[in-house]
Legacy VTK file of the C-alpha trace (Angstrom):
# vtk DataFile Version 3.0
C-alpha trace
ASCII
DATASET POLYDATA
POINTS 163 float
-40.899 -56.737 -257.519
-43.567 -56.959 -254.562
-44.682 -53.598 -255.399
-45.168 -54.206 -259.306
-47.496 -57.544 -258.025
-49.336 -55.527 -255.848
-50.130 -53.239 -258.444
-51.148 -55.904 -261.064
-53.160 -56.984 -258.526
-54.765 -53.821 -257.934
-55.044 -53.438 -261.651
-56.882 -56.881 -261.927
-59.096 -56.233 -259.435
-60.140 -52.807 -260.899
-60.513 -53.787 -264.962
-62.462 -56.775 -263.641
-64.872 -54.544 -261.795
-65.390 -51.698 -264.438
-65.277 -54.725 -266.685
-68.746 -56.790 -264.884
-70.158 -52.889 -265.440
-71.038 -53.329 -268.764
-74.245 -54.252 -270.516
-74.314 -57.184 -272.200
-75.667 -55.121 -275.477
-72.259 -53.733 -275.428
-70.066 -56.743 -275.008
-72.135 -58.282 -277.843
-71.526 -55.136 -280.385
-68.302 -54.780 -279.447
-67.662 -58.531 -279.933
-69.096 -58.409 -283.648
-66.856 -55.311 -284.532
-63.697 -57.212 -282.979
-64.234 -60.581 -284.819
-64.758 -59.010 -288.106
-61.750 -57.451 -287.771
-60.182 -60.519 -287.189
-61.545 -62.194 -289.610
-60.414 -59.422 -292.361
-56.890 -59.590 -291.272
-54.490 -61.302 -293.852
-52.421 -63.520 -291.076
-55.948 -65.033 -290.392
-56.814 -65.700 -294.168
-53.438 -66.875 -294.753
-53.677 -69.033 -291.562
-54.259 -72.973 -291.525
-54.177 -73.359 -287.665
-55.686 -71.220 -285.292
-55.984 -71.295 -281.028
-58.343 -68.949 -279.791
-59.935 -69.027 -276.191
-63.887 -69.482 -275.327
-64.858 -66.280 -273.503
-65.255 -65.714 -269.770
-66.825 -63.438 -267.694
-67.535 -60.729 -270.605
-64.496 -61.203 -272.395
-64.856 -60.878 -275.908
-67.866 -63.146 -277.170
-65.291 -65.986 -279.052
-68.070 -68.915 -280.134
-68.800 -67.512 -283.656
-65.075 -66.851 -284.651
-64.838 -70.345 -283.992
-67.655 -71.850 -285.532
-66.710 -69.430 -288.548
-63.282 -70.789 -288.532
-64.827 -73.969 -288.320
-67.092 -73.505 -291.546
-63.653 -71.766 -293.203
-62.081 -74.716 -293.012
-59.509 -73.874 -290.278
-58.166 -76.361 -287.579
-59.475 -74.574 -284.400
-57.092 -75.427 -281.548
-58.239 -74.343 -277.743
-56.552 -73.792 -275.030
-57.091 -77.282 -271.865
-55.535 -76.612 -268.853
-54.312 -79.848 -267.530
-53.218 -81.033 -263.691
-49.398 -82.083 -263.919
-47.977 -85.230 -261.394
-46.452 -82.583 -259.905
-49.560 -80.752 -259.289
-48.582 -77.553 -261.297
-50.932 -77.003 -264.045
-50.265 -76.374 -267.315
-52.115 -75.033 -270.929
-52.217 -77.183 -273.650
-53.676 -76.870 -277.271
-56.477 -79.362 -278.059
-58.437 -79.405 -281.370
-61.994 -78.728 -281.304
-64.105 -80.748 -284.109
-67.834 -80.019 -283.436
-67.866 -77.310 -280.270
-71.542 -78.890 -278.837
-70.028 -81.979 -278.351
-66.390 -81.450 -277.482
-67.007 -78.841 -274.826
-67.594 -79.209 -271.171
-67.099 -76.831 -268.110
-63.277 -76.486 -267.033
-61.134 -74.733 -264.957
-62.469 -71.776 -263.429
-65.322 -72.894 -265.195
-64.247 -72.007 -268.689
-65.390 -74.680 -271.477
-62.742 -76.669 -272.796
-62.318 -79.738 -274.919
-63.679 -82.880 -272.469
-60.766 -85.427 -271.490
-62.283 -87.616 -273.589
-62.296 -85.176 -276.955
-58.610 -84.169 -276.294
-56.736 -84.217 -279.693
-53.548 -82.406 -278.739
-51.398 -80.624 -281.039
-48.078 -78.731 -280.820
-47.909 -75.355 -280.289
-45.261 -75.139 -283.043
-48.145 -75.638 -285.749
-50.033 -72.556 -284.608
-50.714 -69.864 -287.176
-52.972 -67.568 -285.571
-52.905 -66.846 -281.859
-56.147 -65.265 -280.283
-55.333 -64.428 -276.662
-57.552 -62.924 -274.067
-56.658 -60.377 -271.462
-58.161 -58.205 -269.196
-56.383 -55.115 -270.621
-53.412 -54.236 -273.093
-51.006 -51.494 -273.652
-49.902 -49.271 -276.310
-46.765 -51.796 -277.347
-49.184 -54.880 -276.752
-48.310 -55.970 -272.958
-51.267 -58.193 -272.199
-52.323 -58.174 -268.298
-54.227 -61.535 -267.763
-55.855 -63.033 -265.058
-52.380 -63.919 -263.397
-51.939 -67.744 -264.085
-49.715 -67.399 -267.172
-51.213 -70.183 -269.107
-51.104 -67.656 -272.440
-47.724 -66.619 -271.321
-46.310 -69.886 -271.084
-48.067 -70.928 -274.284
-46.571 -67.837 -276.301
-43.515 -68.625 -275.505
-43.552 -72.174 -277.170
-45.089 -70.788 -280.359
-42.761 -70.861 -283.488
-40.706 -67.360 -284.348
-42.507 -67.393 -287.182
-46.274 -67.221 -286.034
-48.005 -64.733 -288.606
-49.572 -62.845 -285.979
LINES 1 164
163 0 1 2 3 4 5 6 7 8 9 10 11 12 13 14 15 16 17 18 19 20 21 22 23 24 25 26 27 28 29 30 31 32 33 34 35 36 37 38 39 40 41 42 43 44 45 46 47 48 49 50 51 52 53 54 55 56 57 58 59 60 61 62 63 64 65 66 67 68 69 70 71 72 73 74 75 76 77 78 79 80 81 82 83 84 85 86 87 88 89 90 91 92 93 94 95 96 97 98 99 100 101 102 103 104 105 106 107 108 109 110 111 112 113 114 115 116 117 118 119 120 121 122 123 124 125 126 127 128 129 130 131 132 133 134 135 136 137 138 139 140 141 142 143 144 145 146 147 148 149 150 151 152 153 154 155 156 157 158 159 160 161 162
């Protein structure tokens, strides 16, 4: 088990280097080729409810999916990650209404919704799940930043999500 952290570890570090490699230009075309194919799959048309994640450190550029969904008429959940009395922290879905006033700097300095602009909602309403992740595999294994905040969300969502 030590040995397959280590390697994520490794693998992190190594994505997240080639990753701060690339030119902005390209982040920016790629992230108009990967939203429109978002927004042309069915589960997203046929979606009410959406969660997608504001981008970080040149992850896929996420602010005009969400203004679109916005403007579609979609609820736009995000993700809050919220200090427990316990001190464990834990993800949460929040709906965004108007993303310049909602929005402040968060953990690991990601916007989220502010305290204040919290409107939580269950993960069991979610239609459409956008997750980030520093890489995937063939059968869809997502390798995150190692917090598990997506992880732990996904596995609250309803069998049913549509994608």
């Amino acid at each position: 088990m030590i040995d397959i952290l280590n390697e994520k570890k490794r693998l992190r570090s190594d994505i997240l280097r080639h990753r701060s490699e690339i030119p902005l230009e390209k982040i920016i075309q790629d992230s108009v080729t990967i939203i429109d194919k978002l927004i042309n799959l069915e589960a997203y048309n046929n979606s009410g409810t959406i969660m997608c994640f504001i981008d970080f450190k040149k992850e896929v550029i996420t602010i005009e999916f969400i203004r679109y969904s916005l403007d579609a008429g979609k609820r736009v959940l995000l993700p809050i990650i919220l200090k427990q009395p316990d001190g464990n922290r834990t993800m949460k879905a929040s709906q965004l209404i108007d993303p310049e006033q909602d929005l402040a700097s968060g953990t690991m300095g990601i916007l989220e919704p502010k305290p204040e602009k919290c409107r939580f909602v269950e993960p069991s309403e979610i239609d459409f799940f956008v997750v980030p992740g520093l890489a995937f595999d063939v059968t869809k294994n997502r390798l995150g930043y190692g917090a598990g905040y997506h992880d732990g969300m996904q596995k609250k969502l309803r069998e049913t999500l549509l994608v």
